[in-house]
N, C-alpha and C positions, 0 to 999 in steps of 0.2 A: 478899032483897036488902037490904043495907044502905041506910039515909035519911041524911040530911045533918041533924047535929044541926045546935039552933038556934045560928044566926048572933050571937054577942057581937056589939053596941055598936062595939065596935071596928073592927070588920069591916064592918056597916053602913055605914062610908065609909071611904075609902084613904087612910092615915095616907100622910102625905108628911114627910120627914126635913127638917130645915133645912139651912141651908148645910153643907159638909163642909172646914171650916177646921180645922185640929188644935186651935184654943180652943173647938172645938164641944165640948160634953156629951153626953152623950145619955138628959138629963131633958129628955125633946121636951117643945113645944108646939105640935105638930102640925096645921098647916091642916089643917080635915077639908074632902073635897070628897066626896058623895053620888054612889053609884054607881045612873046608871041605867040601866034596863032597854035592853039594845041593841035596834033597830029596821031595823038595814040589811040588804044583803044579804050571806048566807053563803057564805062562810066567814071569821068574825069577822077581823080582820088583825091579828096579834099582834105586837106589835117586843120584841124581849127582849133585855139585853144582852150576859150570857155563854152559852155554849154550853151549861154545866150549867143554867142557870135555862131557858135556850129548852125543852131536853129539858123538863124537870117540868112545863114547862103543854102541851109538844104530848103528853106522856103521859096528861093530864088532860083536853085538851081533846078530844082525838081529832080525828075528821071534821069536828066544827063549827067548826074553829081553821085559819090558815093561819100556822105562825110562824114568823119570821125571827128568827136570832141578828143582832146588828149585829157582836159579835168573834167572830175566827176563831182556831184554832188557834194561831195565832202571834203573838196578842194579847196582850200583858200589861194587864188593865183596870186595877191604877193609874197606868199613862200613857197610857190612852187617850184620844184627842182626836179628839171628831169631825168629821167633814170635812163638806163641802156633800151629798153624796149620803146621810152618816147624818143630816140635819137633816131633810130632806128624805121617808125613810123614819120618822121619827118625828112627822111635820105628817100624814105618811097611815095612820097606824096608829089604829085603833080601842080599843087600849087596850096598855098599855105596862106591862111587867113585867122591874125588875133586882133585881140582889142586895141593894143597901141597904150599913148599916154603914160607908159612908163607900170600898167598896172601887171603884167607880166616882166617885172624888172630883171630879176634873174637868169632872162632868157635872152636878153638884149642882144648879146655877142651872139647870142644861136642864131640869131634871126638876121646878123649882120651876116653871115658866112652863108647861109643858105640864101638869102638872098642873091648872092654872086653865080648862082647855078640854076634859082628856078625863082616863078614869080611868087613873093612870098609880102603880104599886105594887108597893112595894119587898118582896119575895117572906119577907124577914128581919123585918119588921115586928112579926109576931104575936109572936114571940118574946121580941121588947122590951116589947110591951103587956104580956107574960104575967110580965113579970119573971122569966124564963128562967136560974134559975141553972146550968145547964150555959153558959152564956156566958163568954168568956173576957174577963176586961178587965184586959191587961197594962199595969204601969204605964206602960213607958215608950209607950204609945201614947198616953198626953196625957187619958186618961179616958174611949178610947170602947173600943167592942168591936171585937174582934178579929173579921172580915169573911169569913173562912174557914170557916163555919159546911159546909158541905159536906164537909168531914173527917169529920166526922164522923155515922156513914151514920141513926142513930137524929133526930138534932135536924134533920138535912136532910128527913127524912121528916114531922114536922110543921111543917114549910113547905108541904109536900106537901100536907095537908091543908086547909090556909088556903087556899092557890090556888084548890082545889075549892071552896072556900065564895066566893070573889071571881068565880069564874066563873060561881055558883050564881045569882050578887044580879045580874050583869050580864046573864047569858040565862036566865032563869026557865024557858023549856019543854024545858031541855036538863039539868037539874039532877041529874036522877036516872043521868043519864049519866056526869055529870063524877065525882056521888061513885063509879059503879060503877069508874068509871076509876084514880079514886085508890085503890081499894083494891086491886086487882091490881096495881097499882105498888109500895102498901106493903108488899105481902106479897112482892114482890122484892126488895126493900129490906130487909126484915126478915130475909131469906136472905144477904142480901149483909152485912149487918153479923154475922150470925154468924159467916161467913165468915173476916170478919176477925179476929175474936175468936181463933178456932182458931187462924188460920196463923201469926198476932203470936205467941203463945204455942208456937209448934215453935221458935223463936230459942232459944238458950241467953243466960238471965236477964241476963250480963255484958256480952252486944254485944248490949241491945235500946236503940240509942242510932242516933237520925235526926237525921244532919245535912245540911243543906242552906243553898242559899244566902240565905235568907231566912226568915224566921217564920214560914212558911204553913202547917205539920200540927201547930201546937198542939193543938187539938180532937182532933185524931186521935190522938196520941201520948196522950191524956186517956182518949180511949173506949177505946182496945188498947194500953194499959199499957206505953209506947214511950217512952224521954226522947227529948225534940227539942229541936235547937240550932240554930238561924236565924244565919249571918254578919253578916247584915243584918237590923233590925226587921220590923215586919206589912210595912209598907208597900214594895217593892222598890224602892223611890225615894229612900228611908234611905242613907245613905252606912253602908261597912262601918267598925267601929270596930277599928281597927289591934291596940288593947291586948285588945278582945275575941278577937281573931283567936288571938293568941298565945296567948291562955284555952284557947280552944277545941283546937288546935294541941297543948298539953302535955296536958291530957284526954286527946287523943285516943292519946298514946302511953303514958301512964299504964295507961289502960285496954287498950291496945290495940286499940280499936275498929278493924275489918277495910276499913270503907269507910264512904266518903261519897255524896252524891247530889246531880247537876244537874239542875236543872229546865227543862222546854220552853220556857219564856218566859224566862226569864236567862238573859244570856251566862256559861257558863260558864268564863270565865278565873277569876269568884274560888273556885269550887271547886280549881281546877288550883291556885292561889295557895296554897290550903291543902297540896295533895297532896304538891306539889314540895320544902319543908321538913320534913316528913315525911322522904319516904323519904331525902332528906340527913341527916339527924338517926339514919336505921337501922331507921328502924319503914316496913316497904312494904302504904304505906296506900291501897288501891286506888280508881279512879271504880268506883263500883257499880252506875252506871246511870241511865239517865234515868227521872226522874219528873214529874207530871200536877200541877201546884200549883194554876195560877191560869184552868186552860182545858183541854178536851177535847183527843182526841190531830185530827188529820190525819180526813177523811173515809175511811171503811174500814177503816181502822187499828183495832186489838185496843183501842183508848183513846178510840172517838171518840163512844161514849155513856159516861153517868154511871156506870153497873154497871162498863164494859169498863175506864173509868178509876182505877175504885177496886180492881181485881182486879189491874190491870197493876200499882200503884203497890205492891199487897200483895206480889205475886208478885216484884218487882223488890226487895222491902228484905227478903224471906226470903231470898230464893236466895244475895244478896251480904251480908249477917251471917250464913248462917248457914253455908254454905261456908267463908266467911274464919275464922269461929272455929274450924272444924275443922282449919284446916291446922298 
C-alpha cells in the first residue's frame, strides 16, 4: 500500500488566495489558517464549487465525505453569484474546497471570510506554491493564471494529490484511506491522459486547431499538441474582440480548418457569428459539436464525471477535424 509522503509547510495550513480583482498578482501573501483535526460526526460535509473539483475529493474522500457541488451543469463559474441558499450551504459545510486562480472570481471575499472560521481550499494552490511551470500565464489576463488547469489530465492529477494530503491533516484515522483512494484515481487519470495523447495525434497535423468560444483548453491544446483559439479571453465575461474575430475568421479559411466548437455554458450565437461569414465567403465551415469547458455534462450523461468529460470533449474534436479534413 502506498503512505502519504510528508506533508510540506505549505500544506500544513490552507493557503487562501486574496482578493480576485484583475490588478491581483499572484505573488500571494497568503493568510495561513491551521488545519485542525475534524471531531464531528461522519460523514465530513464537503461544499465544493465546481462539478470537476466536487468529483476529486468525493473520489478521495470516499465513504467518510458527504460532497455537494454548489454549480451545476449549466453554470458558468465566472459569473457565478451566490444566492441565499449557497451562503447558507457554505455556513454548514465542515470544510470547503474550489478551483482557485481567480476562476470563481466573484466569490473571492466569500472565501476570504469563511476561511477565518473553517478550512476552506483552493484545490490549485499546491501548484502555485510549487512554482508549477506547466502553468499557463497569458498576457492578456493582467498577470494571473490561467484557471483551467483541469485540461489538462497530468497537472489536474497533482491537485489530486494535494486534496489527499488536506484530507489527511483534517481526519488523521482516515488517512491511509484517502491516499489509497487517490491513487486508483491517478492511475485513471494516467490512462485517461494517454488517451488523449493517442487520439489528438490520429488528426491530420493541418486541422489540429480548437476553436472555441473562449480561452478555456489552452492547457490542453499545450498537453496534446492542439492550437487553440478562444473568441473571447480566460475569462467568459471578456467581451469578443471584433478585429480578433476577423483574425480568427481569415485563418480559419486560409487553413481551411473543417470546424469549430460551442461550449455548454456559452451561448453559442458567437460561434454561429463566426460560421455564417464563413460559408458566405465559400469556405463550409461546420459547428463541430459541443464541448465540456467550464462544467461537467448533465447528470447521466456520457460528460457528467471528469474521465466522461474529458473523453466526450476528445472524441468530439477528433470525429469533427478529422472527418472534415477528409472530405
Amino acid at each position: 500500500m502506498h503512505t502519504l509522503p510528508k506533508i510540506s509547510l505549505f500544506l500544513l495550513f490552507l493557503p487562501l488566495l486574496p482578493g480576485c480583482g484583475k490588478s491581483d498578482s499572484h505573488s500571494h501573501r497568503p493568510e495561513q489558517q491551521e488545519i485542525k483535526a475534524f471531531s464531528g460526526e461522519y460523514p465530513i460535509d464537503v461544499l465544493c464549487t465546481t462539478g470537476q473539483v466536487a468529483e476529486m475529493v468525493r473520489r478521495v474522500g470516499g465513504e467518510h465525505l458527504e460532497v455537494t457541488a454548489l454549480m451545476d451543469h449549466s453554470v458558468d463559474p465566472h459569473l457565478f453569484k451566490p444566492l441565499f441558499d449557497d451562503v447558507a450551504k457554505l455556513s454548514k459545510a465542515d470544510i470547503i474546497f474550489y478551483n482557485g486562480l481567480h476562476l470563481e472570481g466573484r466569490m473571492a471575499d466569500m472565501f476570504v471570510q469563511r476561511a477565518r472560521t473553517k478550512p476552506t481550499y483552493a484545490v490549485t494552490e499546491g501548484l502555485v506554491s510549487r512554482l508549477d511551470k506547466r502553468l499557463r500565464e497569458p498576457p492578456e489576463f493582467a498577470g494571473m493564471y490561467d484557471p483551467h488547469v483541469w485540461h489538462d489530465v497530468l497537472l489536474w492529477s497533482d491537485c489530486v494529490q494535494d486534496v489527499a494530503l488536506v484530507l489527511a491533516k483534517l481526519d488523521p484515522p482516515h488517512a491511509k484511506e484517502y491516499d489509497k483512494n487517490a491513487q486508483q484515481y491517478l492511475e485513471e487519470l494516467s490512462q485517461l491522459h494517454q488517451h488523449c495523447r493517442d487520439e489528438i495525434a490520429t488528426i491530420p497535423e493541418q486541422s489540429r486547431v480548437l476553436i472555441t468560444a473562449h480561452d478555456a483548453f489552452g492547457y490542453f491544446g499545450k498537453a496534446y499538441g492542439i492550437e487553440v483559439f478562444g473568441l473571447k479571453g480566460i475569462s467568459s465575461e471578456d467581451e469578443i474582440d471584433l478585429a480578433h474575430q476577423e483574425e480568427v475568421q481569415q485563418m480559419i479559411m486560409e487553413r481551411k480548418i473543417p470546424a469549430v466548437f460551442v461550449e455548454s455554458t456559452i451561448n453559442a450565437r458567437a460561434i454561429e457569428a463566426l460560421i455564417e461569414p464563413c460559408k458566405a465567403a465559400g469556405w463550409d465551415l461546420q459547428n463541430g459539436g459541443e464541448l465540456y469547458s467550464d462544467a461537467l455534462g448533465v447528470a447521466g450523461s456520457e460528460a457528467s464525471t471528469y474521465t466522461g468529460m474529458i473523453r466526450h470533449n476528445v472524441k468530439t474534436i477528433v470525429e469533427a477535424l478529422t472527418v472534415g479534413s477528409e472530405e
